[in-house]
C-alpha angles and dihedrals in degrees: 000000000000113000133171109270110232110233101212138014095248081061084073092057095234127167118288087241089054092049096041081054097054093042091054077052093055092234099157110157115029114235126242104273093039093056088047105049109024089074091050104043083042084068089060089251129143117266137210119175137157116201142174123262106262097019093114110255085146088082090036105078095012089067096046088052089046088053095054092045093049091056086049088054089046091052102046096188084073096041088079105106114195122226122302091340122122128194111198110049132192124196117184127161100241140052086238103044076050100053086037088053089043099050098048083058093055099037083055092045093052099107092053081085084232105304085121104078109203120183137190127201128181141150124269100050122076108286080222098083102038086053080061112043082056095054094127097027119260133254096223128021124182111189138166103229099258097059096040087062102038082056086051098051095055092050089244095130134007127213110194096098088054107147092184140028131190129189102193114186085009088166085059103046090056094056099052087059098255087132086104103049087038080056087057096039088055094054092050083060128101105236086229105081153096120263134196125188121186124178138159089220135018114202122175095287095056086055095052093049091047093050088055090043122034121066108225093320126196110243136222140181123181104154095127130081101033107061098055082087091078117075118212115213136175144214139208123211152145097257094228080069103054097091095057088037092062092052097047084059102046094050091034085061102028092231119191125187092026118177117215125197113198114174089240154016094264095048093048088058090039095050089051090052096051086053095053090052081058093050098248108124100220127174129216132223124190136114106280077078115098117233099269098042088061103046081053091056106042082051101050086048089045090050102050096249086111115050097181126044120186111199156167124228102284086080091056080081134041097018097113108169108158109243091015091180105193136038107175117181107210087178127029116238133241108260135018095249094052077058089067098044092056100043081045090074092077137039079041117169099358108313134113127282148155131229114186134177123202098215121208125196085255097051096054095086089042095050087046084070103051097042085058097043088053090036093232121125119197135201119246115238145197153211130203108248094020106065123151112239117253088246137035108267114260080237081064107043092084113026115099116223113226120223109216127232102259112241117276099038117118106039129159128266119262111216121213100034117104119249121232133204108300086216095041091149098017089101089070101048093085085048106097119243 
């Protein structure tokens, strides 16, 4: 769908606390999915858009939010909020991306001198404080599935006088496994409502999903200019190798800030270890880690007091750091789509950055598959001292490589809360798009 693309924020006609707040930001020209979307999601309209990471979709459906609480605080008869009820609700696949999503509403509210209540609720904390925190209801809440229902079921919120609902990373939430309790969430939800959906891919599930969904959404896709800036690049090796391959590279270059991507949670603390021995300090990040140890460490990776990160893919969303340089996956990840998440945590908004795959005998078939899903092709490379062998390794030929369970499957059953169609959105996958 072309638009004209609005040149300033004032061009949206938002409130002038919403404005004062993105010029101390120092927001002066609106991207491209935010000029794009925010006219149209300002007209109460479905919306459908795919963007990519970085490109500030954030702002896109959180000012648009902002704008429609603001008319509500000029009118007071409207401001009363009844009970446990919210209005404005946020779902997002991961406790980061949660508290990320959280913390830019508030940071945009901030010149309503707190008559706008956002809260954020998310696994791995006590469930206490965030019922409290909801006595009254919220204007805004921003939740990862399991703890929205777990909020549900103990009565501590209610959905069904939700204005606005937002499915933020909807690609994601459905490969971690989250398509049961997003089943559950969409009954809870009155069938009058407006409804954004935002995701960086959109294979056959998130259609699905959209065509049950949306009603007759406007649709957007602006997955193009920006992320030219990140380079792909891959590497050959033995993989018994790897391992040494990845040091030589980090000290060679004298990387600082390196994400690295391992296909589980032991791997991510083997693969650490192995480091150390090489005498290169790395932290890990999955979800073996309490809460608090996480958000340590995120921050510590974010501040520049940890140079090297190895992670699952929970950190392929909600891990934003400006000039982010160097994405490595050590370990490909399970599907092509989870490929573009990863390599999406750097080259963000325009600048510079560097995606590189360290490539064994056992991943080539593997990687095959994701370079022609996401219609890319990539040139093999080499370095001295490192080079793959012609031929698999006879220790190779026969050893099956596990693919791990992504992280978030497997979770335990919520009671009292009323269980939807399991296959709430499955009669439109045969439909064409």
């Amino acid at each position: 769908m072309a638009t004209a693309l609005t040149t300033t924020f004032a061009d949206f006609a938002l409130h002038a606390s919403i404005l004062s707040r993105l010029t101390e930001l120092g927001y002066q020209t609106p991207t491209e999915v935010q000029s794009t979307t925010i006219p149209v999601i300002l007209t109460g309209v479905d919306v459908m858009a795919g963007a990519n990471t970085g490109s500030g979709k954030t702002a896109a459906f959180a000012l648009p939010i902002l704008q429609q609480l603001s008319m509500q605080l000029d009118n007071p008869a409207t401001t009363k909020k009844t009970s446990n009820t919210i209005h404005h609700l946020v779902l997002v696949p991961t406790r980061e991306l949660a508290k990320q999503v959280a913390d830019n509403f508030i940071s945009y509210a901030s010149h309503f001198n707190g008559k706008v209540k956002v809260v954020c609720a998310l696994g791995g904390v006590s469930i206490n404080t965030q019922m409290l925190a909801l006595r009254g209801g919220a204007d805004v809440l921003v939740a990862t599935p399991g703890r929205l229902l777990d909020l549900v079921s103990s009565n501590a919120i209610k959905l069904n006088q939700v204005k606005q609902f937002v499915l933020d990373e909807a690609d994601r939430l459905l490969s971690l496994g989250f398509a049961d309790e997003l089943n559950n969430i969409l009954a809870l939800l009155p069938k009058q409502k407006q409804t954004l959906l935002f995701s960086a891919t959109f294979p056959e599930e998130v259609h699905s999903l959209a065509n049950a969904l949306l009603v007759n959404p406007k649709q957007f896709a602006l997955q193009s200019a920006e992320q030219s800036t990140l380079v792909q690049r891959v590497m050959t090796v033995n993989r018994e190798k790897k391992t040494a391959l990845l040091a030589h590279l980090i000290k060679e270059n004298n990387w600082r800030q390196v994400l690295i991507f391992a296909s589980a949670k032991k791997s991510c603390n083997h693969l650490a270890q192995k480091l150390e021995k090489r005498g290169i300090t790395a932290q890990v990040f999955h979800g073996d880690q309490a809460q608090g140890a996480r958000t340590r460490v995120l921050n510590g990776f974010k501040q520049g007091d940890i140079d090297v990160l190895v992670a699952t893919d929970i950190a392929a969303r909600g891990i934003d750091i400006d000039k982010l340089p160097v994405v490595i996956n050590f370990d490909l990840p399970r599907s092509p789509a989870d490929y573009m998440h990863r390599i999406g945590r750097s080259g963000r908004a325009g600048e510079v950055g560097l995606a590189l795959t360290l490539l064994s005998h056992d991943d080539y078939h593997h990687f095959k598959v994701i370079e022609k899903k996401n219609k890319i092709r990539l040139e093999r490379e080499q370095v001295a001292g490192f080079e793959a062998d012609d031929e698999m390794p006879e220790t190779l030929l026969d050893i099956p490589k596990p693919m791990a369970k992504p992280e978030g499957m497997g979770k335990k059953k919520r009671t009292n809360i009323p269980q939807a169609n399991k296959n709430i959105w499955s009669q439109t996958k045969s439909n064409p798009e």
